[in-house]
Each structure stands twice: as structure tokens, then as C-alpha cells.
VOTOR-762649 format. One record per residue (C-alpha): residue number from 1; residue in one letter; x, y, z. Coordinates in Angstrom, 3 decimals. Example, Ala and Ser with C-alpha at 12.3 -4.5 7.8 and 13.67 -1.06 7.14 Angstrom:
BEGIN
+------+------+----------+----------+----------+
! resi ! resn !       c1 !       c2 !       c3 !
+------+------+----------+----------+----------+
!    1 !    A !   12.300 !   -4.500 !    7.800 !
!    2 !    S !   13.670 !   -1.060 !    7.140 !
+------+------+----------+----------+----------+
***
This chain:
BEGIN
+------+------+----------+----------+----------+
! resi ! resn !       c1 !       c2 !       c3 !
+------+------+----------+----------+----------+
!    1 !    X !    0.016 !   98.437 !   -1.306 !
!    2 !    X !   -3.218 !   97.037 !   -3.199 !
!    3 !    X !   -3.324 !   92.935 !   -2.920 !
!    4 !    X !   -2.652 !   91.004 !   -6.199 !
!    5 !    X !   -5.418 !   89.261 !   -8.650 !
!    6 !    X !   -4.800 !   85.742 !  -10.250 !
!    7 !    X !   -4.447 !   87.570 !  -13.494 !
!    8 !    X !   -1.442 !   89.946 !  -11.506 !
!    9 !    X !    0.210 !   86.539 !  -10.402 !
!   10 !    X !   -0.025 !   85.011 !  -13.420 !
!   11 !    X !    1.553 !   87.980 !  -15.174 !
!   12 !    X !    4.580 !   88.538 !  -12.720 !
!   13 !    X !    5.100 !   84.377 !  -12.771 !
!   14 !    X !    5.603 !   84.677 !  -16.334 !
!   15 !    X !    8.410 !   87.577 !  -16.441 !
!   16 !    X !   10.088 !   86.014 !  -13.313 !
!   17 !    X !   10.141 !   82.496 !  -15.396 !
!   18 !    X !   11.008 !   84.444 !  -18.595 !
!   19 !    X !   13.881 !   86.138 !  -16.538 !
!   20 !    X !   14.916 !   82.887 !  -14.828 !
!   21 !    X !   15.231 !   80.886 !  -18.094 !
!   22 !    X !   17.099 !   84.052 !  -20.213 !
!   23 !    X !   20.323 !   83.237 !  -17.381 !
!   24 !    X !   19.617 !   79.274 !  -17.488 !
!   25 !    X !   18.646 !   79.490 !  -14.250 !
!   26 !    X !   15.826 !   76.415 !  -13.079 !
!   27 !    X !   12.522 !   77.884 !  -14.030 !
!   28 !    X !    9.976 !   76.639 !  -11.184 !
!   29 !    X !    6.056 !   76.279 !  -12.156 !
!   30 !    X !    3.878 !   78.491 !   -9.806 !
!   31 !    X !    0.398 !   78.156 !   -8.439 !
!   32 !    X !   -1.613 !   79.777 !   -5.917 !
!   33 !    X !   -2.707 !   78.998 !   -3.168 !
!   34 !    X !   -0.544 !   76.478 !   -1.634 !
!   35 !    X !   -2.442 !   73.285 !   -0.046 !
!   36 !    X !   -1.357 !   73.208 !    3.234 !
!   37 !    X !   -3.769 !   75.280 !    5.278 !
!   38 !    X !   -2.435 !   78.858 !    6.372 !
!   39 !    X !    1.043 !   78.450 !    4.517 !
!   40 !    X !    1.791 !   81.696 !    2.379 !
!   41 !    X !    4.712 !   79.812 !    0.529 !
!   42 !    X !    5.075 !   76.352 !   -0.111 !
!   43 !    X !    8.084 !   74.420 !   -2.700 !
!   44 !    X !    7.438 !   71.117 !   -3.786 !
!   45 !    X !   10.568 !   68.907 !   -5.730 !
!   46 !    X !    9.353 !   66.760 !   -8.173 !
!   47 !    X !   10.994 !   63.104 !   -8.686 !
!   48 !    X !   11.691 !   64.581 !  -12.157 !
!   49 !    X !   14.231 !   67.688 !  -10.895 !
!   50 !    X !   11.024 !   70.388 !  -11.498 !
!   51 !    X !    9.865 !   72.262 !   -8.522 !
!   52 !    X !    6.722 !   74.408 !   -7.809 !
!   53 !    X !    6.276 !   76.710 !   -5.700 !
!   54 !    X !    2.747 !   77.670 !   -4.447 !
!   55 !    X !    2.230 !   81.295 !   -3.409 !
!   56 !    X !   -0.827 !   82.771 !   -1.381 !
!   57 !    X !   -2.590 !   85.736 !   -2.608 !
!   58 !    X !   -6.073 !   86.088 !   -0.643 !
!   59 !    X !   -5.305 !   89.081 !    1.883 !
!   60 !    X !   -1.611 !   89.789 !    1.468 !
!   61 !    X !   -0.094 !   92.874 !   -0.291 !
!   62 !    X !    1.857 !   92.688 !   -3.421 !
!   63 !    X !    5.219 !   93.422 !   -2.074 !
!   64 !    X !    4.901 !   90.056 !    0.322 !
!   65 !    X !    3.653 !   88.045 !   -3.184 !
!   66 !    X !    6.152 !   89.561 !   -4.906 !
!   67 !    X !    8.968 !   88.732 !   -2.057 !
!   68 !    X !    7.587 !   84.842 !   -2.095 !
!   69 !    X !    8.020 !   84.324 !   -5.592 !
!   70 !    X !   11.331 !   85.977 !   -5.908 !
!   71 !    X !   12.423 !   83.568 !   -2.491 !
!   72 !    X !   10.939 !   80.925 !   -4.236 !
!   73 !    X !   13.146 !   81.145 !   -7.656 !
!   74 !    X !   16.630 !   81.469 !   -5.333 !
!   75 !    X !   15.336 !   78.660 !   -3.172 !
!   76 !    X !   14.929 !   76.612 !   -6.334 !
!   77 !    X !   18.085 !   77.569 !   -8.142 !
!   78 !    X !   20.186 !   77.534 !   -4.325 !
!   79 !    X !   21.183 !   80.798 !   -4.683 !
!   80 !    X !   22.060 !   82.591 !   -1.129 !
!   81 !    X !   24.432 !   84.898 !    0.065 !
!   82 !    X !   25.464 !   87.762 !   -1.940 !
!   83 !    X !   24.687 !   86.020 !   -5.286 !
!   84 !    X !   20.903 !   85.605 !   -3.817 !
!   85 !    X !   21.165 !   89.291 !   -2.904 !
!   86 !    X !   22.335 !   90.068 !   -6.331 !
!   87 !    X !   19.046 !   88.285 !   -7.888 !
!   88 !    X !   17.133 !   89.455 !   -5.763 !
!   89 !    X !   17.919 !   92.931 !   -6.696 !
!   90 !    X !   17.409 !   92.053 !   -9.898 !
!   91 !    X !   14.318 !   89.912 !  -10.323 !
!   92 !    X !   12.489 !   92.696 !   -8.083 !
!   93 !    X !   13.638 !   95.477 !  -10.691 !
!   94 !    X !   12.412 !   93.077 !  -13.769 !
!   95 !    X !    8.957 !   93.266 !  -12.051 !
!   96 !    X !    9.241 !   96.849 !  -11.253 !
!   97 !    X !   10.442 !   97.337 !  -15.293 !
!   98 !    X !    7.178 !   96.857 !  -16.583 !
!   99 !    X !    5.264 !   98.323 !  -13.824 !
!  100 !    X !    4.408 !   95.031 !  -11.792 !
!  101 !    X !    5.587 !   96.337 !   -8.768 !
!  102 !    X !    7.197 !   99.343 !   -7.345 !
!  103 !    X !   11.293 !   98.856 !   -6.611 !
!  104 !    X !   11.707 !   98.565 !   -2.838 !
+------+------+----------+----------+----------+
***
């Protein structure tokens, strides 16, 4: 699977926030790259109750983007188990929807 551009991030970090915030779900910010050196996902919580999660792109493959940001939004909203399961089913066929990503 091809790797992702800014421009791809940026696109499938807007339809996973879109998604997030249509169920009231906490909508994180996203970035890329993280800061610390060799981390492929880091989450930051804010002193306000925001979080952002920072993904790396540079020499990964779309599906392991696309897993990090989907990890990120449960992480965020604390969703494990079979409800986590259940969104992550679904955010992955959101991006998949509109051709982001293929359903795995």
C-alpha cells in the first residue's frame, strides 16, 4: 500500500473529526509528525480537556496511518473493548466510503 501525503492526512483527519463530532464523540486535533524522535503515534492532553494526537507519515503505509489515527480517536474518547471494536469498524469504513483507504 502507497505511503500517505500531508494533503492525504489532512483529508482523512478531517472525515475522522467530522465522523467523531456527528456521534458527540471528543474530536482530537491531529498533526504530523510527532516530536519525540522515532515515535509513530504520540497523544498529548491539554490542561483545557483537548487532546492531539501526532501521527508519523514519512515511510509508513497508509493502512498503519490510517490504524494510528483511528487508535488515536478511541484512545481519546476511552473507548475499548467491543465498543472500540465497534468504532473501529466503523471509522475504518468512513475512510474507505470515500475512497481514503481500502476496508481491511
Amino acid at each position: 500500500m502507497p505511503g500517505v501525503t500531508p494533503t492525504r492526512f489532512a483529508e482523512m483527519a478531517r472525515v475522522l473529526s467530522q465522523v467523531a463530532a456527528s456521534h458527540q464523540l471528543n474530536v482530537p486535533g491531529f498533526r504530523c509528525p510527532p516530536r519525540v524522535p522515532l515515535a509513530t503515534r504520540t497523544l498529548r492532553r491539554n490542561a483545557d480537556g483537548t487532546a492531539s494526537v501526532a501521527v508519523a507519515i514519512r515511510g509508513r503505509t497508509s493502512q498503519a496511518v490510517v490504524d494510528d489515527l483511528i487508535e488515536g480517536v478511541l484512545v481519546v474518547n476511552g473507548l475499548t473493548g467491543r465498543a472500540g471494536d465497534g468504532w473501529r469498524v466503523a471509522l475504518r469504513h468512513e475512510l474507505a466510503s470515500i475512497a481514503l483507504v481500502t476496508a481491511a
